[in-house]
C-alpha positions in Angstrom: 79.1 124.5 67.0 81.1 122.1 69.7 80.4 123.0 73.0 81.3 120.9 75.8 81.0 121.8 79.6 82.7 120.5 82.4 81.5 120.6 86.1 81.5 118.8 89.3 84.7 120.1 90.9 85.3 121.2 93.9 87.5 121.1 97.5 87.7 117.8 98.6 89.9 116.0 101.5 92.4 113.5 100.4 90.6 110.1 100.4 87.5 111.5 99.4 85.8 111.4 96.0 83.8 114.0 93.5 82.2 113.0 90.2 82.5 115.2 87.4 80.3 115.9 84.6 80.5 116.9 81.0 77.8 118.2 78.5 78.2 117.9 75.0 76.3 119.3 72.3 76.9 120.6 68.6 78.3 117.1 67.2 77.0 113.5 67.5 78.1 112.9 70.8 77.6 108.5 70.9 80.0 108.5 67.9 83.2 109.9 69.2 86.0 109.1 71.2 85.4 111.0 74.3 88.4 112.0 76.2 89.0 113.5 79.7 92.5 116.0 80.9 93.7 117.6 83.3 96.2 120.3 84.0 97.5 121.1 87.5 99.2 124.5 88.5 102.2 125.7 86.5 102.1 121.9 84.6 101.4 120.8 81.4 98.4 119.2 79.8 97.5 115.7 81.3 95.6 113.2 79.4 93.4 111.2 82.1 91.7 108.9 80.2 89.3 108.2 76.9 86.3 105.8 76.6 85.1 104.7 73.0 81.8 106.1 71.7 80.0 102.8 72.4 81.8 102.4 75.8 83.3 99.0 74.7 86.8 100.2 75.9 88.3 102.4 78.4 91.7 104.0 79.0 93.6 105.6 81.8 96.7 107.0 82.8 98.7 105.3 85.2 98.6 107.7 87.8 94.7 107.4 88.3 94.2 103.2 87.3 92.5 101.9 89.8 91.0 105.2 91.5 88.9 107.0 88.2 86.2 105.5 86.6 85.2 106.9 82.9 81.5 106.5 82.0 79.1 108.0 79.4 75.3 108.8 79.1 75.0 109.0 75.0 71.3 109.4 75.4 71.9 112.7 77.4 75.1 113.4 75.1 77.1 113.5 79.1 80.4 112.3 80.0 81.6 111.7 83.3 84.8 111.3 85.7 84.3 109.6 88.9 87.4 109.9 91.2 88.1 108.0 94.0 90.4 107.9 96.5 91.3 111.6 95.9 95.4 113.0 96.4 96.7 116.4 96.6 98.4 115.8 93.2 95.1 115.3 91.7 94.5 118.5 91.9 94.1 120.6 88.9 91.8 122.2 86.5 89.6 119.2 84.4 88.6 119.6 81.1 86.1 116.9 78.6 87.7 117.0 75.3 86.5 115.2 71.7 85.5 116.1 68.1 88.5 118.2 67.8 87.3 120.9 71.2 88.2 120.8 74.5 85.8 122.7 76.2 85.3 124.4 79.7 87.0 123.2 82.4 86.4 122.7 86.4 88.8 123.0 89.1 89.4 120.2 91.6 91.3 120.7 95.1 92.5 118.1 96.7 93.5 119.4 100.3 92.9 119.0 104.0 
């Protein structure tokens, strides 16, 4: 079955930066459309952003161009998030979603 894991979150001063992680496992991982959301407190679901399964494109919301990066390790079946330039309203729970699942997330606070 799908399983996909989020971690890497944490409390982190505005400005600073984290880099999240996802494991996949239970599909071919280097095949798929990866895809990365978020959802802050009392909010909707976010998209974030989505990278190609050969990494040839990227895509990101407009409120984190510029300050996320979206990579992928399809020999270790990882995704990952790095976030710069943190802000409090980047705070919110971040989930790794593709092949239909969106799996465990991991929190992220942005606060002095």
């Amino acid at each position: 079955d799908v399983q996909l894991q989020a971690s890497g979150g944490g409390l982190v001063q505005p400005g600073g930066s984290l880099r999240l992680s996802c494991a996949a496992s239970g599909f071919r991982f280097g095949t798929h459309t990866m895809s990365w959301v978020r959802q802050a407190p009392g909010k909707d679901i976010e998209w974030v952003s989505d990278i190609s399964g050969s990494s040839d494109w990227t895509n990101y919301a407009d409120s984190v161009k510029g300050r996320f990066t979206v990579s992928r390790d399809n020999a270790k079946n990882t995704l990952f998030l790095q976030m710069n330039s943190l802000k409090p309203e980047d705070t919110a729970v971040y989930y790794c979603s593709g092949s239909g699942t969106r799996g465990q997330g991991t929190l992220v606070t942005v606060s002095s």
